[in-house]
C-alpha positions in Angstrom: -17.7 35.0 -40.2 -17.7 31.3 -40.7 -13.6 31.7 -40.0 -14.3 33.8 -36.8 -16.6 31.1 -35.3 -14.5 28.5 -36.4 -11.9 30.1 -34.4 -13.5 30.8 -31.4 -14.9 27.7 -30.6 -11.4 25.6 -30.9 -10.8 28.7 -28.5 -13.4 27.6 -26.4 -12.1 23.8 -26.9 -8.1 24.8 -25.8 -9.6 27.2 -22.8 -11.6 23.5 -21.5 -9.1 21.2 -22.1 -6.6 23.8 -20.4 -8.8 24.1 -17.5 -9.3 20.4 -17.1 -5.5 19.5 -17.2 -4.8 22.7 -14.5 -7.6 21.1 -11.9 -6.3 17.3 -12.5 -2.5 18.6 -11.6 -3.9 20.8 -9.2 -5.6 17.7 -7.5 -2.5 15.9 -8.1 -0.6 18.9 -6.3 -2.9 18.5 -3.3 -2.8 14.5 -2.9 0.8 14.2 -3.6 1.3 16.6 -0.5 -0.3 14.1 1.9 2.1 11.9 0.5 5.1 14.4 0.8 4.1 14.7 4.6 3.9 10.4 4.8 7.2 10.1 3.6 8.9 12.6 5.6 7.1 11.3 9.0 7.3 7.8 7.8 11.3 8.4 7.7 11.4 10.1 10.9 9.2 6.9 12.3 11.9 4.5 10.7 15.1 5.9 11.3 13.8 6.4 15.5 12.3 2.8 15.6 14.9 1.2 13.4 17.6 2.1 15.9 15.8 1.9 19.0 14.7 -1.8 18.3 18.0 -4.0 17.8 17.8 -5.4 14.5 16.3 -8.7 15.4 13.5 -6.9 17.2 13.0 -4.7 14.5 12.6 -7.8 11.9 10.2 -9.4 13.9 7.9 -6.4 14.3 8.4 -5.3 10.2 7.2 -8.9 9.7 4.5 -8.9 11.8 3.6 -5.3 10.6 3.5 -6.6 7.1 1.3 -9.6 8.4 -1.1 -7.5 9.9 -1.5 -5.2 6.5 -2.1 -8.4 4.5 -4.7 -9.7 7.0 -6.3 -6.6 7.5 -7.8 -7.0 3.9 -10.0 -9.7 5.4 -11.7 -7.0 7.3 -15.8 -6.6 5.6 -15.1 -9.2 3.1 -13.5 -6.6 0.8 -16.3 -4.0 1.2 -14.0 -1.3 1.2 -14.4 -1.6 -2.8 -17.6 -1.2 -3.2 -17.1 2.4 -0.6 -14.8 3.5 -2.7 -17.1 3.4 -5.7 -19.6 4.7 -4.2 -18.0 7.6 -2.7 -16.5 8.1 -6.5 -19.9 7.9 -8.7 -22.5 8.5 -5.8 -21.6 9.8 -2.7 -24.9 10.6 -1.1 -24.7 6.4 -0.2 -21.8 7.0 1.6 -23.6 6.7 5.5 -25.4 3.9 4.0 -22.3 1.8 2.5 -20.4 3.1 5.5 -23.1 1.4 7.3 -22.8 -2.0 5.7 -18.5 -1.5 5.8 -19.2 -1.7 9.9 -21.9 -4.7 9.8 -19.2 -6.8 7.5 -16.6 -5.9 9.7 -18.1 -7.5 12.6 -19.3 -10.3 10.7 -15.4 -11.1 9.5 -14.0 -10.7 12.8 -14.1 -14.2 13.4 -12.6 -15.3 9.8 -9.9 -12.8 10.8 -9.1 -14.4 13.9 -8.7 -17.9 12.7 -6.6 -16.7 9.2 -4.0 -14.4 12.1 -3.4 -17.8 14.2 -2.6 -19.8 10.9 -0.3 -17.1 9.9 1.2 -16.9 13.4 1.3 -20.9 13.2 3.3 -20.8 10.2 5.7 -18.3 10.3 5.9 -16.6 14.0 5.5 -19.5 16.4 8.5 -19.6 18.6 9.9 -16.3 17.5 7.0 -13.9 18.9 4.7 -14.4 21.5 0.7 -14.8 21.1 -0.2 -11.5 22.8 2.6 -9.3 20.8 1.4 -10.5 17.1 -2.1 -10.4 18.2 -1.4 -6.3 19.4 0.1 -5.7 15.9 -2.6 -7.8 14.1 -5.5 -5.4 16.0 -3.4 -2.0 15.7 -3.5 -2.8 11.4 -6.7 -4.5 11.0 -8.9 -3.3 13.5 -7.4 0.5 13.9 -5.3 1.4 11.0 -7.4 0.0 8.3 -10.7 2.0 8.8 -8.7 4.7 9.1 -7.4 4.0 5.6 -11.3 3.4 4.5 -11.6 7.8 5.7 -8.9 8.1 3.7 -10.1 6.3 0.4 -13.7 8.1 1.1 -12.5 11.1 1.2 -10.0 10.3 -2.3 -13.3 9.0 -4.0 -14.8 12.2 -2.7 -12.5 14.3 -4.5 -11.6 15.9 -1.2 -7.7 15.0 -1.7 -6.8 18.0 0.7 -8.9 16.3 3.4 -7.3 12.8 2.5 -3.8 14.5 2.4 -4.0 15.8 5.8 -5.4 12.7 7.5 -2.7 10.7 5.9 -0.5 13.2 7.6 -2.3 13.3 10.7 -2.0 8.9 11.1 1.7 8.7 9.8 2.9 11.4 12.5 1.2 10.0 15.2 3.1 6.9 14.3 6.3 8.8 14.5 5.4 10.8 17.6 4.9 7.5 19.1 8.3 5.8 17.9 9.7 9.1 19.1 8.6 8.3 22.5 9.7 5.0 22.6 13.0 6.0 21.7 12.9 8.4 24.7 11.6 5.7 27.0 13.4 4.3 29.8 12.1 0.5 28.1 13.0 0.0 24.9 12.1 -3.5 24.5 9.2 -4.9 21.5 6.3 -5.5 23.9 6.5 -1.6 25.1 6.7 -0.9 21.3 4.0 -3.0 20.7 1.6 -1.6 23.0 3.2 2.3 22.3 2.3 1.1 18.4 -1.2 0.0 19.4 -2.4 3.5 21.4 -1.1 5.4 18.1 -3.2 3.2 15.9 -6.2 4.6 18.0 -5.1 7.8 18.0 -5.2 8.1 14.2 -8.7 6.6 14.4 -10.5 8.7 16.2 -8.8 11.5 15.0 -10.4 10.2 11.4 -13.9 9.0 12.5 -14.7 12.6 14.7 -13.0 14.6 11.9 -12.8 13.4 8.7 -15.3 11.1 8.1 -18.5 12.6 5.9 -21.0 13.9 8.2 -23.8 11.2 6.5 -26.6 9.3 8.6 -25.6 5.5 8.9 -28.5 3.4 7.6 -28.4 -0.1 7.3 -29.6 -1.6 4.0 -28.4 -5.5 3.6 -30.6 -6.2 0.4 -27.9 -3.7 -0.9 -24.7 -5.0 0.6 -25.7 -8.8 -0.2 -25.7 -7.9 -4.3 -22.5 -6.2 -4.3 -21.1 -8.8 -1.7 -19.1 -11.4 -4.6 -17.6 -8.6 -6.0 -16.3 -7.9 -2.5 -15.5 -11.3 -1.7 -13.0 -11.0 -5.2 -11.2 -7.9 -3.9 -11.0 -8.7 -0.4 -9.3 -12.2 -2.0 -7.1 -10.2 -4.1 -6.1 -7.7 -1.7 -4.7 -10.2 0.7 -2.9 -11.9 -2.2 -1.7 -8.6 -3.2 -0.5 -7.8 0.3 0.9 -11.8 0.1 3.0 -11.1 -3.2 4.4 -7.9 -2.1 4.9 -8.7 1.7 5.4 -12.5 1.3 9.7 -11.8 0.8 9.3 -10.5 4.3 7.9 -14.1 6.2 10.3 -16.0 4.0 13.1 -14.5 4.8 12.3 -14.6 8.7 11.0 -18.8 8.1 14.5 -19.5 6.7 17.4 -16.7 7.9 15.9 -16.0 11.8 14.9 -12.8 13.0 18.7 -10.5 12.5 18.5 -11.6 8.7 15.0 -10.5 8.6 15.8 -7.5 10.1 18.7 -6.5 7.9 16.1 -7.1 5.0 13.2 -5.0 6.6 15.6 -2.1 6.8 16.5 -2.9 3.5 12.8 -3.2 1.7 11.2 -0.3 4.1 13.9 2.0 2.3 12.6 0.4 -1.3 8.7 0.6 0.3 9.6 4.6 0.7 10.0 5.1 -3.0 6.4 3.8 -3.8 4.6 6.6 -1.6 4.1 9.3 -4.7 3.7 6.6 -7.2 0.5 5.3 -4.8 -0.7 8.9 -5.2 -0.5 8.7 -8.9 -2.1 5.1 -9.0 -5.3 6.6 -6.8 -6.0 9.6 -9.6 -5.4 7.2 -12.6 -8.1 4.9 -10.7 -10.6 7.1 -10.4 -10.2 8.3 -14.0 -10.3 4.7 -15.3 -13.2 3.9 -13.3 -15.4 7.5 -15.6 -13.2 6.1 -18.6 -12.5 2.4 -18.9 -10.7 2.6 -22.1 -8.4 5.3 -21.7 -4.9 3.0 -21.6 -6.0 1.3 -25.1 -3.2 2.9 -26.7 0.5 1.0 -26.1 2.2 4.4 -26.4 0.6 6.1 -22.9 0.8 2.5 -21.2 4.4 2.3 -21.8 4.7 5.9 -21.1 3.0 5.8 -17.7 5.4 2.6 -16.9 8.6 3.9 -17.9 7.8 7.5 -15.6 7.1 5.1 -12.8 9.9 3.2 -12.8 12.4 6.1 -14.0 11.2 8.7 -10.3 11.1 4.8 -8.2 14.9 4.1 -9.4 16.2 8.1 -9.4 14.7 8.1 -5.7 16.6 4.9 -4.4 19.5 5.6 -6.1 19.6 9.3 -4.3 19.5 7.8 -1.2 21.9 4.7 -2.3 24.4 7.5 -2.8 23.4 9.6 0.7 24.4 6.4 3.0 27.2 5.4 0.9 29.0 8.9 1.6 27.4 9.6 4.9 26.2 5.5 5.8 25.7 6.7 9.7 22.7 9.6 8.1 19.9 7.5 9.1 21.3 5.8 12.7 23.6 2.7 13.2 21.3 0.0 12.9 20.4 1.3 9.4 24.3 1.7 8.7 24.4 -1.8 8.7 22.5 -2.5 5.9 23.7 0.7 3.9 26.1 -1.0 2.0 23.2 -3.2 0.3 20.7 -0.3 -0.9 22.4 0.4 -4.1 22.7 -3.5 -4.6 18.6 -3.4 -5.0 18.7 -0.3 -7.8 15.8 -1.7 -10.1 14.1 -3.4 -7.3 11.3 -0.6 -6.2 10.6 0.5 -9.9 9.6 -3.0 -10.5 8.0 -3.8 -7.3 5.9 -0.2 -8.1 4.8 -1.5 -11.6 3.5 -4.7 -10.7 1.1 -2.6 -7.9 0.5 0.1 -10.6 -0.4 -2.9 -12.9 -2.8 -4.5 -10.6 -4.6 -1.7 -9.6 -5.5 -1.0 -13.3 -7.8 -4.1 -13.4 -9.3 -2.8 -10.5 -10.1 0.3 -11.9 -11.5 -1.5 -14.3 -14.2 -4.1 -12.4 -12.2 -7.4 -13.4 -11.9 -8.1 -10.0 -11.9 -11.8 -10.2 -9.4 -11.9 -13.2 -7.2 -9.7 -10.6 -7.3 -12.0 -8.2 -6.4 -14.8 -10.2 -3.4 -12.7 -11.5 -2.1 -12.2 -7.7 -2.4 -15.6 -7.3 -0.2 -16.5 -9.6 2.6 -13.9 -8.6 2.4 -14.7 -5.3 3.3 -18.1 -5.8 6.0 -17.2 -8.5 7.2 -14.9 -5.9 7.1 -17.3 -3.1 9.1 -20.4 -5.5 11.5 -17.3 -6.6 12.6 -16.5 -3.1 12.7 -19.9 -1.5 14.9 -20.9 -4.5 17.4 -18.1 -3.8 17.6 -18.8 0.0 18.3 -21.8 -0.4 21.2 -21.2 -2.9 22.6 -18.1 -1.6 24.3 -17.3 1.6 25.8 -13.8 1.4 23.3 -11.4 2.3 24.8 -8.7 -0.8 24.8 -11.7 -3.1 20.7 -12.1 -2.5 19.7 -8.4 -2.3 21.6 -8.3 -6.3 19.8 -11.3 -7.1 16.5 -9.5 -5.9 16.5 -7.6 -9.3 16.3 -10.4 -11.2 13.8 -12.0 -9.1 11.5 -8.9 -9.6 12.2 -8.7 -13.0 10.5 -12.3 -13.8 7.8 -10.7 -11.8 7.1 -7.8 -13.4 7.4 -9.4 -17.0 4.7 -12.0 -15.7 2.7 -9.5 -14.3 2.8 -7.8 -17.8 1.8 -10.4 -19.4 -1.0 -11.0 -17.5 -2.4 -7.6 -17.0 -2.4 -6.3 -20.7 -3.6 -9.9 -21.6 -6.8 -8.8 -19.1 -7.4 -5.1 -20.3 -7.7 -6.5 -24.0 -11.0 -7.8 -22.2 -14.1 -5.4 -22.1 -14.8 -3.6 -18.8 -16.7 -4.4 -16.0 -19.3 -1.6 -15.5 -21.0 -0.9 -12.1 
């Protein structure tokens, strides 16, 4: 009898377990479709605004573009955090957080203002006009970003399908737009510019009617002011994130001019394309971490996680290093240019994925401040790596084959100082 019980509950035990590991991949299933339809759309929105902007154009607005994600970060001092939490551990606060996400919003605006001229100062001045970076600047700050913020709601949420088809929803009303433009009798990067700015508020609206939770705003500041320096640490983070990842982008365009930059755009948005499933992937783990803080303690699933990431990120560029070597004209003419120098970056989006993956685990894990500190630091190695290589390297081949190495020293710092951090307790919240 004792046998027969025995039995049946490690039954009982498999029957759970089973159940748990078919609703995780069946989440999983469900997210990683919105990302199946962002990468298709986002390569429809490349290859048709990739070769309808010459390549100089095209540089300029990639830069800018990657400028605009960094400072949207800015926006409610990093509040977007503490949403996300919220919506994962207690989403009946979602009206009232979403509540405190607007007030912050408008109380950065002006901090957001003055970081976008210093950027503009420092890297765009005399390449782009005033007006154009500030369009892109609103369309990724002040439009795209709080659509994101639906998105991550609804992730926290568990509502992935929801998520996935918003995703969907903003990345082909990108593409219908650069669509357009490629139909348009003007062509130029002002039409673009303004085209890119009516899509942004498209996909907006589209997310505030539809897919934002139907919860009654209420504004609680006493709330938002305790959770405000944990905020303040992400927000910092976040923009030195975007820095570290985006910062090859305004170095290249400081020191090689706008066709260089351009030829390196095309080059990087090709590597950025690889890193849309493993972003799905990152989310899930995230929220997991967050219920279970100590659930990457043993080396074994770390480096098992990290070698699947960068094994799918190197397989994916080196599919499409092999489709534009034998077909370089696939993806337009502008794009042929810089097909010969794909397969020259191989190991260059598995690394560049593992560093995010590795930064997002702190996060997962409240040590928002030691994160922050961690992006500092790669963000200046990054920015001493790449100014070091342009100024010894000419041939545009010779520096995409040096990029490897370059990410290499990145990701082996970023090791280091990530698993330094997680042998550090948790922050609970």
């Amino acid at each position: 009898m004792t046998n027969i019980r025995g039995s049946a509950g490690q039954m009982k035990r498999f029957l759970r377990l089973l159940s748990g590991r078919r609703d995780a991949l069946q989440a999983y299933a469900t997210a990683i479709s919105g990302s199946a339809g962002r990468l298709v759309f986002s390569l429809i929105y490349f290859i048709a605004l990739a070769n309808t902007l010459t390549i100089a154009d095209f540089g300029l607005f990639a830069t800018a573009s990657a400028a605009g994600v960094m400072l949207s970060r800015i926006l409610a001092f990093g509040f977007i955090s503490a949403l996300y939490r919220v919506a994962t551990v207690k989403p009946r606060l979602i009206g009232t957080f979403s509540a405190g996400f607007a007030a912050l919003g408008v109380l950065s605006l002006p901090a957001l203002a003055a970081a976008s001229w210093l950027v503009f100062l420092l890297f765009f001045s005399g390449d782009i006009s005033p007006p154009l970076f500030a369009l892109v600047v609103v369309a990724e700050a002040l439009l795209w970003r709080p659509a994101e913020v639906v998105v991550i709601v609804n992730n926290g949420m568990g509502r992935f399908g929801r998520a996935a088809t918003l995703v969907i929803t903003g990345t082909l009303t990108r593409a219908g737009a650069a669509l357009l433009f490629a139909l348009s009798p003007r062509t130029d990067l002002a039409a673009w510019c303004w085209l890119y700015l009516a899509a942004n508020l498209v996909a907006l609206a589209v997310a505030i009617l539809v897919f934002h939770p139907r919860q009654r705003l209420r504004l609680r500041m006493a709330l938002y002011w305790r959770r405000l320096p944990d905020s303040l640490y992400v927000a910092g983070a976040e923009v030195l994130f975007y820095l570290q990842m985006e910062f090859d982008k305004l170095v290249v365009l400081a020191y090689g001019g706008p066709h260089l930059a351009g030829i390196y755009a095309i080059v990087m948005r090709l590597v950025d394309l690889t890193a849309i499933p493993i972003r799905t992937f990152s989310m899930m783990l995230v929220q997991k971490m967050m219920r279970a803080p100590d659930m990457l303690a043993r080396r074994t699933v770390r480096a098992g996680i990290e070698g699947g990431v960068f094994l799918v990120s190197t397989v994916a560029l080196l599919a499409l290093a092999l489709l534009l070597h034998f077909f370089p004209n696939a993806l337009g003419r502008n794009v042929a240019e810089a097909a010969p120098l794909v397969g020259l970056a191989l190991f260059v989006p598995g690394l560049r994925n593992l560093v995010e993956y590795q930064a997002e685990l702190l996060f997962a894990r409240g040590q928002t401040a030691l994160r922050a500190v961690n992006l500092a630091l790669l963000a200046g190695a990054k920015a001493l790596l790449l100014i070091w290589l342009l100024n010894r390297v000419a041939d545009t081949a010779e520096l995409v084959l040096w990029l490897n190495g370059a990410f290499a020293a990145l990701y082996l710092l970023s090791a280091v100082l990530t698993y330094s951090a997680l042998g550090r307790p948790a922050k609970r919240h």
